[in-house]
C-alpha positions in Angstrom: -72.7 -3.4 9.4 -70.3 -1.0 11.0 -70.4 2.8 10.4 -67.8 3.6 7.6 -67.5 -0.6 6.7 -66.7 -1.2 3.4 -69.1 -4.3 1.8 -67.0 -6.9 0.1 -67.4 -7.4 -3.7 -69.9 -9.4 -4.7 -68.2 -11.3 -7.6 -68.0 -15.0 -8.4 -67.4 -17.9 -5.7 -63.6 -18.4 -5.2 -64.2 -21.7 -7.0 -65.4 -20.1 -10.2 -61.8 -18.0 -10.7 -59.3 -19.5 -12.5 -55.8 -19.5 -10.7 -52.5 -20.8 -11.0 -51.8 -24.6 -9.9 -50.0 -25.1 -6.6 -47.3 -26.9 -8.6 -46.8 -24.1 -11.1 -46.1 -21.6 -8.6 -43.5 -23.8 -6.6 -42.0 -24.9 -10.1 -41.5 -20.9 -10.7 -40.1 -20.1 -7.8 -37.8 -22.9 -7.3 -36.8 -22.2 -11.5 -35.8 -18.9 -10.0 -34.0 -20.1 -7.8 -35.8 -19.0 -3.7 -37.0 -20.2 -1.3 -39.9 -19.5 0.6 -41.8 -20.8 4.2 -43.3 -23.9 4.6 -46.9 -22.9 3.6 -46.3 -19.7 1.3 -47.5 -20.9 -1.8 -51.1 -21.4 -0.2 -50.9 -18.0 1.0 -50.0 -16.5 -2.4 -52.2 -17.7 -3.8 -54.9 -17.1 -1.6 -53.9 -13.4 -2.2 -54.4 -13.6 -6.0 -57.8 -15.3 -5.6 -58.7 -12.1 -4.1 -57.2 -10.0 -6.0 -59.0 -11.3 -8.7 -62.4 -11.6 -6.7 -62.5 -8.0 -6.1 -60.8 -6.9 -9.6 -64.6 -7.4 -11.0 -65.7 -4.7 -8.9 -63.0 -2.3 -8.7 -59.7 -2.3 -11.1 -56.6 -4.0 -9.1 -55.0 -5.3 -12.6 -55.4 -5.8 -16.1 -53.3 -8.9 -15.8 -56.3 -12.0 -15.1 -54.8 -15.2 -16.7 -53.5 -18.0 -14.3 -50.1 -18.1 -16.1 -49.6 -14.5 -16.3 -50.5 -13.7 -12.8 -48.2 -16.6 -11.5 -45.6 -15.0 -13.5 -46.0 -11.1 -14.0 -47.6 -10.9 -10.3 -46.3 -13.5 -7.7 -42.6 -14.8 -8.8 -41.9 -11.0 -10.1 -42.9 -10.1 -6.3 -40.6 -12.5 -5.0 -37.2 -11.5 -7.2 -36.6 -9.0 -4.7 -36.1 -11.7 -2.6 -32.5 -11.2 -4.3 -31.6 -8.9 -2.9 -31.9 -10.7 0.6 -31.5 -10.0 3.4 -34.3 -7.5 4.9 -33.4 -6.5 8.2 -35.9 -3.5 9.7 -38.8 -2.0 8.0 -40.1 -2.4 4.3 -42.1 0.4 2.4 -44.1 -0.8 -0.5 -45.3 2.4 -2.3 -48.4 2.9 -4.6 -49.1 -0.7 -3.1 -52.1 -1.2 -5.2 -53.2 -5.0 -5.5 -50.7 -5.7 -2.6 -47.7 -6.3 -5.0 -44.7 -7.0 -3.9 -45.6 -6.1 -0.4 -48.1 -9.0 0.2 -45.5 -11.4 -1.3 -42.7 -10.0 0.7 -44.6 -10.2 4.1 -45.6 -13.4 3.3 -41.9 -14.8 2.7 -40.4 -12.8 5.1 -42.3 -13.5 8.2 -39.3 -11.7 10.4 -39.9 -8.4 8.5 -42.4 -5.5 9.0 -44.1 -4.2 5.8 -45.9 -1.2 5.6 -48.2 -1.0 2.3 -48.7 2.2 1.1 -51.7 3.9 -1.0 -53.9 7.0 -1.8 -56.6 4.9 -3.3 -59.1 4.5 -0.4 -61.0 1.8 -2.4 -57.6 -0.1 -3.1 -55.9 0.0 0.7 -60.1 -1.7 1.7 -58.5 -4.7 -0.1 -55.4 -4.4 1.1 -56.9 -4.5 4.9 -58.9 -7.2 3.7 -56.4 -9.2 2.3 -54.5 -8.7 5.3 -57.3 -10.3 7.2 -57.4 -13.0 5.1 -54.3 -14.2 5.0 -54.1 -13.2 9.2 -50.8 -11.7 8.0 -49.7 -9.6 10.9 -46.6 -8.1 9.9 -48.0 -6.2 7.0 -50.3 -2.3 7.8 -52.2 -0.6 5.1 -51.7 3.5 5.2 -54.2 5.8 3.2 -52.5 8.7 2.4 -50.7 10.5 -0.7 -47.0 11.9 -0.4 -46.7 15.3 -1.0 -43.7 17.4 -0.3 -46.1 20.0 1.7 -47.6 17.7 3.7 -45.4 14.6 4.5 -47.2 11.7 7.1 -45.2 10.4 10.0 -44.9 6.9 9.2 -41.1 6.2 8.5 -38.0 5.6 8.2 -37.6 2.7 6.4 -34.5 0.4 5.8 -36.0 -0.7 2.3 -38.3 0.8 0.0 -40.1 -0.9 -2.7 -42.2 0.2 -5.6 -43.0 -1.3 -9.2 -43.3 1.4 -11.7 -45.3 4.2 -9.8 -42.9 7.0 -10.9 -39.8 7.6 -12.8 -36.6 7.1 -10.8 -35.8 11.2 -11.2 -39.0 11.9 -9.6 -39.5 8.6 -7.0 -36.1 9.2 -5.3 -36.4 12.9 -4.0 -40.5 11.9 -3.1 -39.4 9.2 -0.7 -35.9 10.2 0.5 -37.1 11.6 3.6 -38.5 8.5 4.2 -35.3 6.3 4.1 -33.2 5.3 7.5 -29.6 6.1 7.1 -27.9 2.9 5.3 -31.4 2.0 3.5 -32.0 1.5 0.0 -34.1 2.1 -2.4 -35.5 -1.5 -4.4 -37.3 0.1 -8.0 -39.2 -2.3 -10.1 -38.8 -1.3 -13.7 -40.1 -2.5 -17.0 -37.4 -3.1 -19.4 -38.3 0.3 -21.5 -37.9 2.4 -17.9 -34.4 4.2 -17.0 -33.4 4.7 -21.0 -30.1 5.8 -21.0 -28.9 4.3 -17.9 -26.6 1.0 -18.2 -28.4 -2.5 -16.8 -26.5 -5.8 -17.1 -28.5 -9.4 -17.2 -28.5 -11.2 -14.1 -25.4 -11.5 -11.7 -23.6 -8.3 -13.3 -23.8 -5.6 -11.6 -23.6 -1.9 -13.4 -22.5 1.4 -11.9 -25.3 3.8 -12.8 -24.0 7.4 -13.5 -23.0 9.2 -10.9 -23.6 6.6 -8.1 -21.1 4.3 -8.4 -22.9 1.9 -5.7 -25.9 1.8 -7.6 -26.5 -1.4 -9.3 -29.2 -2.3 -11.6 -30.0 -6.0 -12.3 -32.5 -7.0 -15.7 -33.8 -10.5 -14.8 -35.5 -12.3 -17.9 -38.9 -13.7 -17.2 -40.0 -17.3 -17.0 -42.6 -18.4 -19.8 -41.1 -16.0 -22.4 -43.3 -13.2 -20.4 -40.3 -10.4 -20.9 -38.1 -8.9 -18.4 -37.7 -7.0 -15.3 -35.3 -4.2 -14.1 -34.8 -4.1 -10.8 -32.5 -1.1 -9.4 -31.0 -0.9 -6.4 -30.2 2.8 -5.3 -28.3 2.8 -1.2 -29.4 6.0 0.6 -26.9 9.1 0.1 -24.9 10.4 3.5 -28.2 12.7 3.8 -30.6 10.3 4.2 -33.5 10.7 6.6 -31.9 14.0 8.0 -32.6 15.6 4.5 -33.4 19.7 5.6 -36.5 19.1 3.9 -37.3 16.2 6.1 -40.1 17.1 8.7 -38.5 17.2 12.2 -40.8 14.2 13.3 -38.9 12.1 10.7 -35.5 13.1 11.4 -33.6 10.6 13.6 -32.7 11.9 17.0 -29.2 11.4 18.9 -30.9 9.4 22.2 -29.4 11.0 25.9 -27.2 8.8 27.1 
């Protein structure tokens, strides 16, 4: 083994962990209404099986029951696919288990995700993952964000992120991250954002302030609860925030 090679769990045979059926999974996602590539729901899955592999060695989730992973996991992934299309780059920060980014790369071959996480243990599954699945529009970056110490890895047209932070806090983190006409995608829980107006499905609600702003509570198949997904467009600043490191600002090209 390879200098600095990470060994792979050593958990129970793929056979022995209990995952959701093919047909759930297509059933969920065509309930919800998407649509995904020829061959997606084998990929998906073969995602969760590791995620569940490794999750007996080191914590990806607390969510292990075939139903609830389908569910709370995969299809909750793939409701961003809502808010189609994707053009340019995706960010997926705190990536963790690979959710949404692994999901997204997987039904967006066109795109280019970029899966984000300070936990080196967690970003050696992601890489594995990635190998797995032989997805090659998806990189894994080891780093924390810090306002001292920003890494040159943007800008991004989307960035995505399922409860990591609060919005107040999320927004200034990774604004210096986001191309000018991006957007920010934020998964929330239905507790998160108190005090800021969501609609069900189909409505959108002007948030406070940002009159673009939408924010979009989807009820969950299998009477697993709801998400809250907000969409937040870049302000004129954007990437060429002051406090934007000048190797992230975009540059007029010489004609």
């Amino acid at each position: 083994m390879e200098q600095g090679e990470r060994k792979e769990p050593k958990g129970p045979s793929s056979r022995e962990i209990p995952l959701p059926s093919s047909d759930l999974l297509a059933g969920l996602i065509a309930g919800a209404g998407l649509s995904v590539p020829p061959g997606a729901e084998e990929l998906l899955l073969s995602h969760t099986r590791e995620v569940l592999r490794w999750n007996r060695s080191i914590r990806l989730t607390a969510i292990t029951a075939p139903e609830e992973v389908a569910v709370k996991h995969i299809l909750d992934s793939l409701l961003l696919l809502r808010f189609s299309p994707f053009p340019g780059r995706i960010l997926d920060f705190g990536s963790g288990a690979g959710y949404p980014g692994i999901p997204l790369a997987v039904a967006l071959p066109g795109s280019r995700v970029v899966l984000l996480e300070s936990s080196g243990k967690k970003c050696a599954f992601l890489s594995h993952a990635l190998r797995k699945l032989s997805l090659g529009n998806a990189d894994v970056v080891n780093a924390r964000l810090e306002r001292r110490s920003l890494p040159s890895i943007g800008p991004f047209e989307h960035i995505v992120t399922r409860a990591t932070l609060p919005q107040e806090k999320i927004v200034p983190l990774l604004l210096p991250y986001l191309a000018p006409g991006g957007r920010f995608l934020l998964m929330q829980g239905p507790g998160e954002g108190k005090g800021k107006q969501e609609k069900p499905e189909g409505k959108d609600s002007s948030l406070q302030g940002a009159p673009q702003e939408r924010a979009v509570r989807i009820e969950l198949p299998l009477a697993m609860g709801s998400r809250v997904i907000r969409e937040i467009p870049s302000p004129v600043r954007g990437i060429e925030d002051p406090e934007c490191p000048e190797s992230q600002r975009t540059r007029k090209q010489p004609e």
